[in-house]
Structure formats: structure tokens, C-alpha cells
N, C-alpha and C positions, 0 to 999 in steps of 0.2 A: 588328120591324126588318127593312127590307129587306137582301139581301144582294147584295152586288155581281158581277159576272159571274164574276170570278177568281174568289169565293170559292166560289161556286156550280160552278166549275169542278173548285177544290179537293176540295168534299167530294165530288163526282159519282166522282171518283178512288179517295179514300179509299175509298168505300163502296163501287167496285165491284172495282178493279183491287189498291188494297191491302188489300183482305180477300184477296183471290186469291191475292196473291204468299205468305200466310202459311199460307193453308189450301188451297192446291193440291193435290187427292187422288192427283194420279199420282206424289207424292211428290218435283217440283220446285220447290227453295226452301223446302223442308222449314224449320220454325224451331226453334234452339234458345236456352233462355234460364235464368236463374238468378231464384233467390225471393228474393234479399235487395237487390234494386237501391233507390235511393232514390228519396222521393216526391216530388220536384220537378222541375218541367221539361214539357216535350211532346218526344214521336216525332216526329226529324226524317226528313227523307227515306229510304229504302235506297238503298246503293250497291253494286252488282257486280262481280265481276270481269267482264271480258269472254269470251264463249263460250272453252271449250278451254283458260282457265289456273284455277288452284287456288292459295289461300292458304298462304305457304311462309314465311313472316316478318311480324311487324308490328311497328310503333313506338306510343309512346306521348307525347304533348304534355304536360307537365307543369309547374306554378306550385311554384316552390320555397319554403319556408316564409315568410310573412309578416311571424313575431313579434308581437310586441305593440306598438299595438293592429292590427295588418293584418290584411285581410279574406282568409283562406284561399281556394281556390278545388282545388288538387289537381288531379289529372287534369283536362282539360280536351280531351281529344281520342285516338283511337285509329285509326290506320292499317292496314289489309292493305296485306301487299305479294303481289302475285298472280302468278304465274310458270307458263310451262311449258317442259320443258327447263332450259338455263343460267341458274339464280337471278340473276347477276349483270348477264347480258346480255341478258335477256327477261323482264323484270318490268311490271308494271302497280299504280299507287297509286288505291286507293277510301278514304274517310274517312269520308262523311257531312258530320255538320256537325259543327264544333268550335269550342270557344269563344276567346276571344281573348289570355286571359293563359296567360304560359309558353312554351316552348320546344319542337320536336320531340326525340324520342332518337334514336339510332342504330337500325337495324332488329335486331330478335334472327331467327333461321335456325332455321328444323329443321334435322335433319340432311340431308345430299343427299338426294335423292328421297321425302323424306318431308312431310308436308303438317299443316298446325292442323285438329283436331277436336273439339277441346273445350275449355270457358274456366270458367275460375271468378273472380271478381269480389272485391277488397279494398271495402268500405264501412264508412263511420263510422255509426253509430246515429243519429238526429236525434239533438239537443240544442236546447232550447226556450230555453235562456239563452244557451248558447254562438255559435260561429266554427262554423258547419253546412260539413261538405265533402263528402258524400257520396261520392261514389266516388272512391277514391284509385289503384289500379291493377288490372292486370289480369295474371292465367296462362293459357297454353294449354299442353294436352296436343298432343304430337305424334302420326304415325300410328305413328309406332317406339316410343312408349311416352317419349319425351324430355320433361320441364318444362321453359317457360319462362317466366321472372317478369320482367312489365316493371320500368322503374326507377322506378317512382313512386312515393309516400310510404304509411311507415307506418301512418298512421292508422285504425281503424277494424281488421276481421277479414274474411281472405278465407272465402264461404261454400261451400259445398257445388260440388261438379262439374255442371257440365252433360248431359243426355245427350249421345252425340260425335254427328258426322255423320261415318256411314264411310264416303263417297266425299272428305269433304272441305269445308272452307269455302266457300264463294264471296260472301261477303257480310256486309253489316253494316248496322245502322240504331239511332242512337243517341236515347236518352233526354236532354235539355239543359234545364238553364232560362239563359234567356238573361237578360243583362246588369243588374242590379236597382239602377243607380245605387248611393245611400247606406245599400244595406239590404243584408244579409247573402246575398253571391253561391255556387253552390256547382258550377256548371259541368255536368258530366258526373254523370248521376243513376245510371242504368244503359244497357244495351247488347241486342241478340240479334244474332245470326248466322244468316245464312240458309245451307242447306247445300247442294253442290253436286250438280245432278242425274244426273252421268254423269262 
């Protein structure tokens, strides 16, 4: 099958510039990730902060429960908010991509001058009969040692910590399966964060 110029565009990227962005040896854009994300979906894009700011809050997108028979979906998206200096008056939003049911949250804050370094991931286990949601929400450690738990649902168990990045976050790139019509949707699979180089 032939492939079309974009796509040939596409992979020419993938293969050259995003292998780079994840295995960069001088140690920018360093990636961290967790073992228990779910297996559905593809790697959308990475988003960054812009030079000079660090990850200081994020939000979470969230589908509130269903019921029966509704089709679960759970998290469906995750925001840095990227700042330098005055959180309130000098922030910058990166997201990736996100899926389309559900709501954004309010931002959660490190403490002042403190920054997101590490994350750990809520996931529901497949289920081969059931209402599949894979990833439900997400924690970060701060660089003061501060947790914070987005507001997304129960479901499932958060796993293990990430290693941190000790300069800082600056980045994300999300796992998604997108839209599946009348077949069983689950949004948001897993997540990494790329960390900041200075």
C-alpha cells in the first residue's frame, strides 16, 4: 500500500525527531513513565512548556459516572499548567490531546516556588466482559515533597511512583484511543512526562 505524503511525513518525524525528544543523551526531555498504563489507544502528540517556565499545577478532564447501561470513559484528558514567577499571572497550558467527554477541573498548585516531579497513575485492570475505563486519574509529587490527587474517579488502583525529574516537568504526551462509536470507549490509556532540561 502506498503511503501518502503526510503520512510519510508523519513517520519521517516519528522515526527521527521523536525518538530524539525521548532519548536525548544530554539529558533534555529526559522521559518519565509508569508500568501500569492501559493497552489501548496510540501516542498522541508531546506538548511543552515553553523555554524558561516549569510545571506548577495541572488539571484533569473528567466523564462523571455513567450508570447503567452507560459507557464509562473516566479521565479523558490532563493539563500542565506551566509558570514562571507569579503562578496566577504568568502561567502557560499544554494538554496533548484529549478526549471529548467530560469536563475540565480546577487547577491543583504546588506550594509557591515549588514544581510537579513525579506522577503516579489510577488504572482499572482490563475487563473482557465489562465497561473498560482505563485510566481514571492521576497524582503528582511536588519538589517540597507535597501530594496531589487529581479529582477523578475511583476506579481501578493507583501504581507505583515514577522516577522524579529533579529540575522539573515540562511536558506531556498522552496515550488515547479515540472515539469507538457503539463499542466499548475508554479515553485516556496512559501518560509520560518529559522533564525539564535546566
Amino acid at each position: 500500500m502506498e503511503l501518502s505524503f503526510g503520512a510519510k511525513l508523519l513517520l519521517l518525524w516519528v522515526t527521527c525527531c521523536g525518538h530524539a525528544l525521548a532519548d536525548d543523551s544530554s539529558g533534555h526531555n529526559k522521559v518519565i513513565e509508569v508500568t501500569n498504563g492501559g493497552p489501548w489507544g496510540d501516542w498522541a502528540w508531546p506538548e511543552m512548556c515553553p523555554d524558561g517556565f516549569f510545571t506548577s499545577g495541572f488539571s484533569v478532564k473528567v466523564e462523571p459516572p455513567q450508570g447503567i447501561p452507560g459507557d464509562d470513559t473516566a479521565m479523558n484528558g490532563i493539563r500542565l499548567h506551566c509558570s514562571r514567577g507569579k503562578v496566577e499571572r504568568d502561567s502557560h497550558v499544554v494538554e496533548s490531546q484529549s478526549g471529548r467527554w467530560g469536563s475540565w477541573s480546577e487547577p491543583l498548585w504546588c506550594p509557591h516556588g515549588s514544581f510537579l516531579m513525579a506522577f503516579s497513575l489510577r488504572v482499572e485492570a482490563p475487563n473482557t466482559l465489562g465497561d473498560n475505563t482505563a485510566a481514571n486519574n492521576v497524582r503528582f509529587r511536588c519538589s517540597d515533597g507535597t501530594e496531589l490527587e487529581g479529582p477523578g474517579l475511583s476506579w481501578g488502583d493507583f501504581g507505583n511512583w515514577s522516577k522524579p525529574c529533579l529540575k522539573g516537568i515540562c511536558g506531556l504526551q498522552i496515550k488515547i484511543e479515540s472515539p469507538r462509536g457503539l463499542r466499548d470507549d475508554t479515553a485516556v490509556n496512559d501518560v509520560r512526562f518529559y522533564c525539564c532540561s535546566s
